[in-house]
Phi, psi and omega in degrees: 000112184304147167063009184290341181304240187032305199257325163311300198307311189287351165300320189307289203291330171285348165279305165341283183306314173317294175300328165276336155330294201289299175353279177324288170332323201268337199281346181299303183303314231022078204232124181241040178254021170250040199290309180287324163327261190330315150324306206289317192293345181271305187278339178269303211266329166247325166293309193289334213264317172299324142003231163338323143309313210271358193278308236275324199284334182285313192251090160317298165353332201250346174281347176268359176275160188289317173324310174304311168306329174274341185276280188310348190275338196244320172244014134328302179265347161262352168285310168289334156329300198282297191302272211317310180270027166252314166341275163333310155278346170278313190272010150208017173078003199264070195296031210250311170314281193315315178319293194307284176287005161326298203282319186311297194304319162328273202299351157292331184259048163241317195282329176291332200277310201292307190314297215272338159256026176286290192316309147319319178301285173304346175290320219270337176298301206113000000 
């Protein structure tokens, strides 16, 4: 998929900003209870998610495969999902959001994980 490192990246930074916003939001109030929320959007939305740009740009190979299309289509929108329904469930007890995209995001970092040992594989080959 052309440009997908780009566009994982720029998902990243928007969770970035999003995650250090609510940082902020919460140490001004000093209300931390939207503490895991503020983890998730860091570790889902922004580490993993730059992750996977900065992977897709070191390996082109992997980025031109159809997996790679299919891996941002499935963890672009469940990379935003899984925080807001961490949301959901803290500010209104409804875990059901969160599950659901839990498990979606699973399958996007299964379909990243199958891209890279495609990619072992053909190394290991010659």
């Amino acid at each position: 998929m052309r440009n997908i490192d780009v566009y994982f990246l720029t998902l990243a930074s928007l969770c970035l900003v999003l995650s250090v916003s609510l940082g902020l939001g919460m140490g001004f109030a000093q209300d931390f209870s939207l503490g895991h929320l503020h983890s998730h959007l860091n570790l889902v939305g922004w580490a993993s998610t730059a992750l996977f740009g900065l992977t897709y740009r070191a390996y082109p190979v992997l980025a031109e495969s159809r997996l790679a299309k299919a891996h941002f289509l499935i963890s672009a929108p469940s990379g935003l999902m899984f925080p807001a329904g961490i949301y959901v469930l803290i500010v209104h007890g409804q875990p059901v959001p969160a599950v659901v995209a839990a498990i979606v995001w699973l399958v996007g970092t299964a379909l990243f994980c199958i891209s890279l040992v495609r990619l072992a594989v053909e190394k290991s080959r010659g």
